[in-house]
N, C-alpha and C positions, 0 to 999 in steps of 0.2 A: 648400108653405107659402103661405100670405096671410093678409091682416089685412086687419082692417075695424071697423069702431065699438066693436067689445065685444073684441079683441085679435087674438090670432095661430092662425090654424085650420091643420090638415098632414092627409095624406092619407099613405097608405103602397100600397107595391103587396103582395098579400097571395098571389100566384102569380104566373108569366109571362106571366096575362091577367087578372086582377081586381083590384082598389082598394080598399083600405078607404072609409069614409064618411069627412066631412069631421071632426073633431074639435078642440075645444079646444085652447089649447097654451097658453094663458096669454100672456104678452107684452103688450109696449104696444100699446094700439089704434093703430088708422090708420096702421100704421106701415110705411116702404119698406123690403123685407127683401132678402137676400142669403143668399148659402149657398154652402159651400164645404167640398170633403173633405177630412179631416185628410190627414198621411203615412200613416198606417196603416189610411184607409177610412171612417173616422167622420164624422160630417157634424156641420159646425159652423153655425148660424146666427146671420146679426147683422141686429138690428132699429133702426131709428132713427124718430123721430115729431117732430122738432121739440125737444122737451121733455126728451129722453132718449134713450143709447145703449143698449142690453142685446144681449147672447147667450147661447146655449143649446147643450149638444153633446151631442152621443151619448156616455152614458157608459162602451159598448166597441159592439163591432160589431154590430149591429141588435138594440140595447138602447133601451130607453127613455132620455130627454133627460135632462140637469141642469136644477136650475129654474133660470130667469131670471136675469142678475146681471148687473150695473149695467157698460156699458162705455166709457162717456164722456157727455161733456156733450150739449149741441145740436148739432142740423146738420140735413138736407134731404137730401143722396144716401151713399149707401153701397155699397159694393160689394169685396166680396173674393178675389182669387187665390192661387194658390199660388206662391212662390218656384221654383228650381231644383230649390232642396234638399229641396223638398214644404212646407216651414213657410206656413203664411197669410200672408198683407201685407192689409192692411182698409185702403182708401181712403175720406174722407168730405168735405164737403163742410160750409160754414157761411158766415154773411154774411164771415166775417173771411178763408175762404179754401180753401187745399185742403189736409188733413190727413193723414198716414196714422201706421200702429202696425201692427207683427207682433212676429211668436210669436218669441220667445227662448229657450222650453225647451216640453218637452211640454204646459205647462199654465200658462206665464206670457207675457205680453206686454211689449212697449215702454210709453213713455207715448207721446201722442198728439205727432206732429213736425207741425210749420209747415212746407207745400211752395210756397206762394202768397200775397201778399197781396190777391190778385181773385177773389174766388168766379167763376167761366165757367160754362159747360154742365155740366150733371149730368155724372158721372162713368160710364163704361162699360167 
C-alpha cells in the first residue's frame, strides 16, 4: 500500500515471484497508512491524513477490500499491532496527544481512549 495526491494505490503478489501493477484503492489522499493481519489472516488497513481516519479489510481471505469507512477524527501517526489474543490495538497520534482503539468483536471496535496529553515522536 501507499498513498499519494490522488489516494491509496496496493500492489498484490500474483505468484511466489511476480507482483501485480500498482492500482487504485480509493482512500484518503496523502495519507500515513498502516496495516495489520486480522486473527484469522485478513489484512486490515488504516489510513490517517490530518483531516480523517478511515480503513479498509479484506473481506475473507485473499478477497477483495471493503470500501473505505470512516475511523476517527484527525491526527498525524498511526500505527497498528496485534494484541495477544490476535485482536488489533490501532495507535494514533494528534496535537491533543496519544490515542488508541481495538477490536472488541470480529468487526467492531472501542472508541478512541486518551493515553497522553503531549503529542512526542511519531508513534512506531
Amino acid at each position: 500500500f501507499a498513498s499519494g495526491p490522488k489516494g491509496v494505490y496496493h500492489k498484490y503478489q500474483t505468484n511466489p515471484t511476480t507482483w501485480s501493477d500498482w492500482e487504485p484503492a480509493a482512500g484518503p489522499a496523502d495519507s500515513q497508512l498502516t496495516s495489520q493481519p486480522t486473527a484469522d489472516g485478513r489484512i486490515e488497513v488504516f489510513a490517517i491524513n490530518g483531516s480523517t481516519a478511515q480503513h479498509t479489510w479484506q473481506t475473507n481471505l485473499n478477497a477483495p477490500y471493503s470500501p473505505w469507512d470512516t475511523f476517527g477524527g484527525p491526527g498525524t501517526e498511526i500505527v497498528a499491532t496485534a494484541n495477544a489474543d490476535g485482536r488489533i490495538e490501532v495507535f494514533g497520534t494528534s496535537s491533543a496527544g496519544v490515542y488508541h482503539k481495538w477490536q472488541t468483536g470480529f468487526s467492531t471496535w472501542s472508541d478512541w481512549t486518551w493515553l497522553n496529553t503531549t503529542a512526542g515522536p511519531a508513534v512506531s
